[in-house]
C-alpha positions as CSV (number, residue, x, y, z in Angstrom):
1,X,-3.3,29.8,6.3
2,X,-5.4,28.3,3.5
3,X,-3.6,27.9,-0.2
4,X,-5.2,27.2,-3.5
5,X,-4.1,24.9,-6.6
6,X,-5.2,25.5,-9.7
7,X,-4.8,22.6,-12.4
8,X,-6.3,19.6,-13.8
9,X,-8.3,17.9,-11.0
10,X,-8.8,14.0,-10.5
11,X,-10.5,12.7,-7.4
12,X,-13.1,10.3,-6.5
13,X,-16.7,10.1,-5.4
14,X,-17.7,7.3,-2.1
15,X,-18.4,4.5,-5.0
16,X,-15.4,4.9,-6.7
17,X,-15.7,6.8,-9.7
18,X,-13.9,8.8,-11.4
19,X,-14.3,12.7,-10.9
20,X,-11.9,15.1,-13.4
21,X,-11.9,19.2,-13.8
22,X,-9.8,20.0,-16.6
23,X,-9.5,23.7,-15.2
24,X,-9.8,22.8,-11.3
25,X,-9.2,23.7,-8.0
26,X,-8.0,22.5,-4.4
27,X,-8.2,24.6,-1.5
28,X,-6.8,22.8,1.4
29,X,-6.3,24.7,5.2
30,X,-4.9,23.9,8.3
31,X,-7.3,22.2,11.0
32,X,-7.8,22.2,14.4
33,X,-4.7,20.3,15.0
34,X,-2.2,22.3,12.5
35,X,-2.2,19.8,9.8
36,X,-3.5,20.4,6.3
37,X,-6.5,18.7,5.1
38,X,-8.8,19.4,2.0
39,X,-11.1,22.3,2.3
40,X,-12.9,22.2,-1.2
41,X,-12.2,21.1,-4.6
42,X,-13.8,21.0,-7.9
43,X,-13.9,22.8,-11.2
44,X,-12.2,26.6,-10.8
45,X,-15.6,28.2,-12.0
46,X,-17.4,26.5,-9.2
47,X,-15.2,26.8,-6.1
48,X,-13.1,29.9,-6.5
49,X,-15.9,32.2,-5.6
50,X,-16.3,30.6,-2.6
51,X,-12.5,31.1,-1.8
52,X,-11.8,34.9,-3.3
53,X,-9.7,36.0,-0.2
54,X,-6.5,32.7,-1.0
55,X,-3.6,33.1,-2.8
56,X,-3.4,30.7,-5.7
57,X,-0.7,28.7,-7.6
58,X,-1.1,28.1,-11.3
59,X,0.4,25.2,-12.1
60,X,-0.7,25.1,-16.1
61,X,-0.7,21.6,-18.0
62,X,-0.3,19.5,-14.5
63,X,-2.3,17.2,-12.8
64,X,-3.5,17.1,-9.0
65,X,-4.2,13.8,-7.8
66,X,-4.3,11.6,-4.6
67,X,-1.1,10.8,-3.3
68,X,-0.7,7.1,-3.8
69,X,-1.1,4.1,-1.4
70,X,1.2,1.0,-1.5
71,X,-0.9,-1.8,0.7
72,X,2.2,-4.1,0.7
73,X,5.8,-3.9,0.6
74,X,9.2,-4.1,2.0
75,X,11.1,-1.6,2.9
76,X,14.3,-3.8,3.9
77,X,14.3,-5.3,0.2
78,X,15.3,-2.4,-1.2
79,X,18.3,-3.4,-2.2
80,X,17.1,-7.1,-3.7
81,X,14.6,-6.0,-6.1
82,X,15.4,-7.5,-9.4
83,X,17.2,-10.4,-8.0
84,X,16.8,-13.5,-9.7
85,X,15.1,-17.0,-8.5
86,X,13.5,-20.0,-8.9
87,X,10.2,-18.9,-7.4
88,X,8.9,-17.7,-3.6
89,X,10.7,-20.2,-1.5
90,X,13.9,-20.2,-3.1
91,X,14.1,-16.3,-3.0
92,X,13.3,-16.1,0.2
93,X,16.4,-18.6,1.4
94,X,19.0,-16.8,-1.3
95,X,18.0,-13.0,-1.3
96,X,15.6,-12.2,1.4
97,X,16.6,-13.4,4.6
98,X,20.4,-12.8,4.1
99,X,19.6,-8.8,3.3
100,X,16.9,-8.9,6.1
101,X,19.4,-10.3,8.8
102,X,21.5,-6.9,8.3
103,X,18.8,-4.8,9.9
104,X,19.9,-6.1,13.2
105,X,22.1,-3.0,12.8
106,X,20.2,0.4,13.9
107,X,22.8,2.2,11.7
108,X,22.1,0.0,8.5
109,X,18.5,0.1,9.2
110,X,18.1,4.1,8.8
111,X,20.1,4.5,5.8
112,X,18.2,2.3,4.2
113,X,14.7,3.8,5.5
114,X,15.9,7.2,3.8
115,X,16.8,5.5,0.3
116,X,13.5,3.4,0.7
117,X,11.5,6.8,1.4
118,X,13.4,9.0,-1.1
119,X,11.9,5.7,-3.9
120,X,8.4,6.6,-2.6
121,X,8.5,10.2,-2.5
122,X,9.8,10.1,-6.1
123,X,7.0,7.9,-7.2
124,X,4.4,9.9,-5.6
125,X,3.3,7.1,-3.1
126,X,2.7,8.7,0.4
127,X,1.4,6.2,2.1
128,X,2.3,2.4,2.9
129,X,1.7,-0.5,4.9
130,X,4.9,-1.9,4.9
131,X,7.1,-4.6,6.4
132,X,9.9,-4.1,8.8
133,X,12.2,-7.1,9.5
134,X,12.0,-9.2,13.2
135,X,14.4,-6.5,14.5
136,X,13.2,-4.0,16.4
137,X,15.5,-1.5,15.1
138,X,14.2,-1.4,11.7
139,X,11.0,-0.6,13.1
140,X,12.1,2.1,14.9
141,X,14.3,3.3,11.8
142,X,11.4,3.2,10.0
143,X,9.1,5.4,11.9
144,X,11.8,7.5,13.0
145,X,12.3,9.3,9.2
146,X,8.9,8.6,8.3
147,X,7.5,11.1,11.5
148,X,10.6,13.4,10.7
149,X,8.9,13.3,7.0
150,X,5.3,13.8,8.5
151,X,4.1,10.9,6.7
152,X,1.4,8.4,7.2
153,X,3.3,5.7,7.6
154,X,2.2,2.1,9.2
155,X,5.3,-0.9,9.6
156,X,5.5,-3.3,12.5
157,X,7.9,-5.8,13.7
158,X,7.9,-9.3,11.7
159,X,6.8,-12.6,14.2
160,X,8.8,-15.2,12.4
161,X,10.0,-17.8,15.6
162,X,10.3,-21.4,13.7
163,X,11.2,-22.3,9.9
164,X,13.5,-19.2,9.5
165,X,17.6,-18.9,9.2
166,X,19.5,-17.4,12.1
167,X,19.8,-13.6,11.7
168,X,15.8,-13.2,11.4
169,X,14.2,-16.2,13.5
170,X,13.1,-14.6,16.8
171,X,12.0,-15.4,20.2
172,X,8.1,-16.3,20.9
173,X,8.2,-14.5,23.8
174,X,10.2,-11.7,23.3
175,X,9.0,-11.4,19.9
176,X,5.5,-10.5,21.3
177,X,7.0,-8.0,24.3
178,X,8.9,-6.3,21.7
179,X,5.7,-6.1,19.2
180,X,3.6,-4.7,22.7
181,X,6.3,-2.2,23.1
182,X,6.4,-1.1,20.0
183,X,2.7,-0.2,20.0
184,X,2.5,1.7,23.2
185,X,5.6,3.8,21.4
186,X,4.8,4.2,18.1
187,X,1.1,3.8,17.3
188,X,-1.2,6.7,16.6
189,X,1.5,8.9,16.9
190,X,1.6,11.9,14.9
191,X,0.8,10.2,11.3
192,X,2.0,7.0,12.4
193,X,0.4,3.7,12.8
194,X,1.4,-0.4,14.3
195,X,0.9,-3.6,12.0
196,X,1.1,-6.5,14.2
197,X,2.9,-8.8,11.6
198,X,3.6,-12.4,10.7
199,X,5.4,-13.1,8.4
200,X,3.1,-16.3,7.0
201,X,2.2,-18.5,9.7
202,X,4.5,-21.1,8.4
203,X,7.0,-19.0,10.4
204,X,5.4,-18.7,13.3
205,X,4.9,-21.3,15.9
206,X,0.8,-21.8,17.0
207,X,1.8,-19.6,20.3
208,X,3.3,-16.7,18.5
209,X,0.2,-16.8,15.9
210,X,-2.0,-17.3,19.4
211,X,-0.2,-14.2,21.2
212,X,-0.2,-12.2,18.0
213,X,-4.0,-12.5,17.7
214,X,-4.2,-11.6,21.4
215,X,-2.3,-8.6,20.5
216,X,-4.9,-7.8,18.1
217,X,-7.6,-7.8,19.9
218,X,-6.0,-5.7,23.0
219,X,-4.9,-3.0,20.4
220,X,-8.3,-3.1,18.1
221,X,-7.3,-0.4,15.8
222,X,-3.9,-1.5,14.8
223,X,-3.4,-3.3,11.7
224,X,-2.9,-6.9,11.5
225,X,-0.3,-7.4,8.0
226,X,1.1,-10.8,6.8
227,X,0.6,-13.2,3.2
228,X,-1.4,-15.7,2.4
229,X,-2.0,-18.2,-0.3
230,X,1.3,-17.0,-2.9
231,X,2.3,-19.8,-3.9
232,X,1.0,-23.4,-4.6
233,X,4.7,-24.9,-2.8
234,X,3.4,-22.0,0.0
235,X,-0.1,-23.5,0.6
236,X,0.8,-27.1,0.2
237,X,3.5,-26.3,3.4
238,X,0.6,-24.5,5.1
239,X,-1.2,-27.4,4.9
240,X,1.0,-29.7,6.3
241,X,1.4,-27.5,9.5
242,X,-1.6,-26.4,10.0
243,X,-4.0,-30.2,9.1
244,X,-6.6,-28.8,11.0
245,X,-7.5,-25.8,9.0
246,X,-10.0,-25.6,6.5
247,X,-7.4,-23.7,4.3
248,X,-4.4,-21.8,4.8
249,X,-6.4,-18.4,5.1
250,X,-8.3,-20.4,7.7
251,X,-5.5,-20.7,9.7
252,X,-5.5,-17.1,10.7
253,X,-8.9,-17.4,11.5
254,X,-8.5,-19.6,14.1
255,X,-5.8,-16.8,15.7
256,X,-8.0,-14.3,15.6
257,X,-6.3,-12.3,12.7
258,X,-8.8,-11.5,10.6
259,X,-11.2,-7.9,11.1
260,X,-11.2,-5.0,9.3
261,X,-8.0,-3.4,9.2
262,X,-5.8,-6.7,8.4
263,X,-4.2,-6.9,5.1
264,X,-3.2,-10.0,3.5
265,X,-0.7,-9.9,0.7
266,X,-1.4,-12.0,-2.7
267,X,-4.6,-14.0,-2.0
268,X,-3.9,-15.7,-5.3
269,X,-5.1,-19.5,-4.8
270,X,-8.2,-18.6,-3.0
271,X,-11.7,-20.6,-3.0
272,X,-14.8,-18.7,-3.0
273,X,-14.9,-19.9,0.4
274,X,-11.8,-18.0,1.4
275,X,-13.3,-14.7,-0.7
276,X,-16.6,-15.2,1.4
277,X,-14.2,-14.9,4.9
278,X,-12.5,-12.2,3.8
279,X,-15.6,-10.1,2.7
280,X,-17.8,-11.8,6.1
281,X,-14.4,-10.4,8.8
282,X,-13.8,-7.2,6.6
283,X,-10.5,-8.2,5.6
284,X,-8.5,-7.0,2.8
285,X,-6.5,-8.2,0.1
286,X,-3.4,-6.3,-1.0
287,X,-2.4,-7.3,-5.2
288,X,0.9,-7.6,-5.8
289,X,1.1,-8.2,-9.9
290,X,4.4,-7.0,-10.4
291,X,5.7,-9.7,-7.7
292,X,3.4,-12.0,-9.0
293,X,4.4,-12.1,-12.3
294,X,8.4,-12.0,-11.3
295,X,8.3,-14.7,-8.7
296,X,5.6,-16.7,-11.4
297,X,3.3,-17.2,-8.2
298,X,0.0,-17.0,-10.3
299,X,-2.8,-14.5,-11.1
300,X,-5.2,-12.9,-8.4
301,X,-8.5,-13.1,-9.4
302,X,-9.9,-10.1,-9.9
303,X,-13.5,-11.5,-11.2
304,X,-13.8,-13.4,-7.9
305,X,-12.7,-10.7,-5.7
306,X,-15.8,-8.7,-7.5
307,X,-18.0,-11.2,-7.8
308,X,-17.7,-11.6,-3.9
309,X,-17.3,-7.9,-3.3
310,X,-14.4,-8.0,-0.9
311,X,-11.9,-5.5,-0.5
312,X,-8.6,-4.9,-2.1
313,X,-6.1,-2.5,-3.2
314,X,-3.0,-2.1,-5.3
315,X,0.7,-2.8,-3.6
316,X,4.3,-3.1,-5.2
317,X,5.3,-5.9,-2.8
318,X,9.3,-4.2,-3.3
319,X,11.8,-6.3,-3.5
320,X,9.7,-9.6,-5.0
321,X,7.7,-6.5,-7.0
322,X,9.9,-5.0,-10.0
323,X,9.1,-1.0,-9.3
324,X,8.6,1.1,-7.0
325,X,6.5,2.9,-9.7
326,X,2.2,2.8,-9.1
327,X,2.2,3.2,-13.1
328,X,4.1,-0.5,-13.3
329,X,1.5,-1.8,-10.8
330,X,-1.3,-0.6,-12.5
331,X,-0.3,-1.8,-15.7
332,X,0.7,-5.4,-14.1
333,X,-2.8,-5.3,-12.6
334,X,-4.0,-4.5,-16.2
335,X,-2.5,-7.5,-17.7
336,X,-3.4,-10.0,-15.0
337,X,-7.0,-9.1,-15.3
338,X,-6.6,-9.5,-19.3
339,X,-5.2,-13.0,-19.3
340,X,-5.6,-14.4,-15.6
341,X,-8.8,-14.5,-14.8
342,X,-10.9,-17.7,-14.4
343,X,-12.8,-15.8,-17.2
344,X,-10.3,-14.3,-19.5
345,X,-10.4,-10.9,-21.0
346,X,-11.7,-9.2,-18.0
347,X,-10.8,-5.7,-19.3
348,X,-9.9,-3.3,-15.4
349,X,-11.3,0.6,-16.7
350,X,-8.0,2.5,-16.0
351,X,-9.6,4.8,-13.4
352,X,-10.3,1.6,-11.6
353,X,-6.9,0.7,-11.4
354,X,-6.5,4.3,-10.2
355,X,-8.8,3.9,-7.8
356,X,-7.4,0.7,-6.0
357,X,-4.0,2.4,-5.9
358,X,-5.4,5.3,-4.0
359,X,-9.1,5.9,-2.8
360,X,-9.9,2.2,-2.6
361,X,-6.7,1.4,-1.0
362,X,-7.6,3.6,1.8
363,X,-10.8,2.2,2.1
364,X,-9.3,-1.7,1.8
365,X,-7.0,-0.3,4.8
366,X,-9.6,1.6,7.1
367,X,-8.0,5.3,6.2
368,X,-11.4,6.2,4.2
369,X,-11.8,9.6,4.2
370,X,-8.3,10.5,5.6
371,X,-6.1,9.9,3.0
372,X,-6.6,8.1,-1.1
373,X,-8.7,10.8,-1.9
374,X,-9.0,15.2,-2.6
375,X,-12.7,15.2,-1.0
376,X,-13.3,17.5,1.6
377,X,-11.5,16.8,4.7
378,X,-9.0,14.6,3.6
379,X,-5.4,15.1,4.3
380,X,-3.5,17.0,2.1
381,X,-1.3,14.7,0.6
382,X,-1.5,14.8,-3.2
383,X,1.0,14.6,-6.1
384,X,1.8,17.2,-9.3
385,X,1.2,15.4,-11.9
386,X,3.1,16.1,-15.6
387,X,1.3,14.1,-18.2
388,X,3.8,15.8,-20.6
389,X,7.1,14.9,-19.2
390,X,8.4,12.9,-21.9
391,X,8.2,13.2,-25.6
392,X,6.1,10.6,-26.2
393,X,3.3,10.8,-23.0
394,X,3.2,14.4,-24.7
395,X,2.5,13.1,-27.7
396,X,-0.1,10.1,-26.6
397,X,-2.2,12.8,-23.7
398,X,-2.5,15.0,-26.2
399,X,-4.8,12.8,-28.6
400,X,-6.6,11.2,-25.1
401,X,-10.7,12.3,-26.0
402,X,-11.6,11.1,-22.5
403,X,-10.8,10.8,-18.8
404,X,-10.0,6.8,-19.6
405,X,-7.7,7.6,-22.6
406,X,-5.7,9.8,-20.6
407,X,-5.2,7.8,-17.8
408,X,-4.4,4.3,-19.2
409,X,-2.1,6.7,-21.4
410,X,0.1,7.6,-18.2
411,X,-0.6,3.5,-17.0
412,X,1.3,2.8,-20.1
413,X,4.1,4.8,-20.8
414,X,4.4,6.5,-17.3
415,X,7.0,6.0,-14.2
416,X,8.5,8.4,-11.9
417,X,9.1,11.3,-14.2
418,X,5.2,11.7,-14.4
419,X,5.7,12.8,-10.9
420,X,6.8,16.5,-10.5
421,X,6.6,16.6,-7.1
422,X,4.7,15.1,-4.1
423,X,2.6,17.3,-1.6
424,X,2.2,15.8,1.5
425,X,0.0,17.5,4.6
426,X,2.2,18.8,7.1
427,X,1.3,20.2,10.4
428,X,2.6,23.9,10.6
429,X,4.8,24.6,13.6
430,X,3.5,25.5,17.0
């Protein structure tokens, strides 16, 4: 049964720009499969004659948008975000490998998966690519409440068999049966999708990176997920292991772990050369400013990423990343493109920084046209936006004259009570 929205409208056109209906309307209806997808969309004076015959809901003074897209986080460091360090390295030894070796446990693991969904939900994001731990339990844990939540959803088991504490080193072989086995059950089923996943290839011997990359090319249209380039203490270690590369993104090259659909997160101390690989093998870069700024790693380069036209999107990186919240990110973003670009003052338009949280995220991961976006045929995942849920957003929305005013208004002063609810496309029962 089709059902209609009526409300403010934002969406996007194929080069990223900014579409808005004050008075609007989304129609979305089942497809062939059950599931709810976009059916039309656009200002209420233009579509509802098209649509006479569907019941619609008012919702007065909201806002329909995309449902946001996280490109990077970490769904077992939940419970470290905000937890003090030194930087990357020392972070990792204190805080992240001690909480990750718990998730050996398939009891631990789903508990958490619900607290770390319940965050998203609340925060409007309704999509992820997201790290698991090197158990397969949390994998499963994972994709277990996310299909029971009908989301799109995409996690895979971490390859980390050298350099790593007991609790979270694995096995080189098993490490890549379990990964294989983990495909064949969990990819491309229902909303659900398989990130073959090192952690950094300083964890992972040169056979795990080798069967990884075989894995990759066996299973084309999973993702490949895993960091690059964070840290200056990070690349100089890369660089002692790896002599023969021409830099440490190199060294996935060589493993075959770069095509479209691979995500690497940070890409902070990149060379043009590096920007040039990533735009030539259609990889793409997920920013992390909130992590960025918390672990002092540096300042992605948002100029060079342009200049070179590669693609990237907008990700929390929880628990190094300080929010759960797609405002905090975008505002992060906003400030590392004011003062930490190789030419300062580059100034982000806020429905940019929409854009690479939602549309151009799903572009950056290969989803185009499925999810990021209320165009036609799109799944029907899309949040209720309130740009008057506290005193002051009330106050600042109200004197917004334009689309960018009332964005960067929400950027600014919003979080999770901007978002009343999310919607998410859920395939009615057989």
């Amino acid at each position: 049964m089709k059902k209609a929205y009526r409300a403010a409208l934002l969406r996007f056109d194929p080069e990223g720009r900014a579409l808005y209906d004050e008075d609007g309307l989304l129609v979305v209806g089942p497809d062939t499969e059950g599931r709810q997808r976009v059916i039309d969309a656009g200002s209420h004076a233009a579509v509802a004659p098209h649509h006479v015959d569907v019941a619609v809901t008012d919702l007065p003074g909201r806002i329909l948008a995309p449902g946001f897209i996280d490109m990077h986080i970490h769904f077992p460091q939940t419970d470290i975000i905000g937890a003090p360090s030194e930087g990357l390295l020392p972070w990792l030894e204190n805080y992240t490998f001690p909480a990750e070796s718990r998730f050996a446990d398939p009891a631990h693991s789903a508990e958490v998966a619900e607290v770390f969904f319940d965050e998203l939900m609340r925060n409007g994001v309704t999509t992820s690519l997201t790290f698991a731990t090197s158990h397969p339990a949390s994998v499963t844990a994972f994709f277990e409440s996310a299909q029971k939540r009908q989301l799109r959803m995409i996690t895979g088991k971490v390859l980390q068999d050298r350099h790593s504490p007991d609790g979270v080193r694995d096995n080189t072989e098993q490490s890549l049966v379990d990964t294989e086995t983990l495909i064949r059950r969990w990819h491309n089923v229902d909303r659900l999708g398989y990130a073959i996943t090192p952690r950094f290839a300083p964890t992972s011997t040169d056979a795990q990176l080798q069967g990884a990359g075989e894995l990759a090319a066996k299973y084309s249209d999973t993702w490949i997920h895993s960091h690059v380039a964070e840290n200056k203490d990070e690349v100089a270690w890369a660089r002692e292991l790896f002599p023969q590369a021409r830099s440490y993104l190199d060294v996935y090259t060589g493993f075959g772990l770069m095509r479209e659909r691979a995500v690497y997160a940070h890409c902070i101390h990149f060379d043009d050369a590096d920007r040039q690989l990533m735009r030539e093998t259609k990889t793409a870069s997920a920013v992390s400013p909130t992590s960025n700024l918390f672990l002092g790693s540096g300042f992605f380069d948002f100029e060079g990423a342009d200049r070179v036209d590669y693609r990237y999107g907008l990700a929390s990186d929880v628990g190094g990343g300080t929010s759960f919240s797609p405002f905090a990110t975008m505002l992060a973003a906003y400030y590392v493109g004011r003062e930490g670009q190789t030419k300062p003052g580059v100034s982000i338009a806020p429905s940019q920084l929409w854009w690479r949280h939602t549309g151009g995220a799903a572009r950056a991961l290969g989803l185009e046209g499925v999810v990021g976006n209320l165009q036609p045929g799109c799944e029907a995942d899309f949040v209720v936006i309130d740009p008057k849920a506290t005193p002051l957003l009330a106050r600042k929305t109200a004197l917004a004259t334009n689309l960018e005013e009332l964005l960067f208004a929400m950027i600014v002063l919003g979080d999770d009570r901007l978002i009343e609810r999310a919607v998410i496309s859920q395939a009615l029962p057989n």
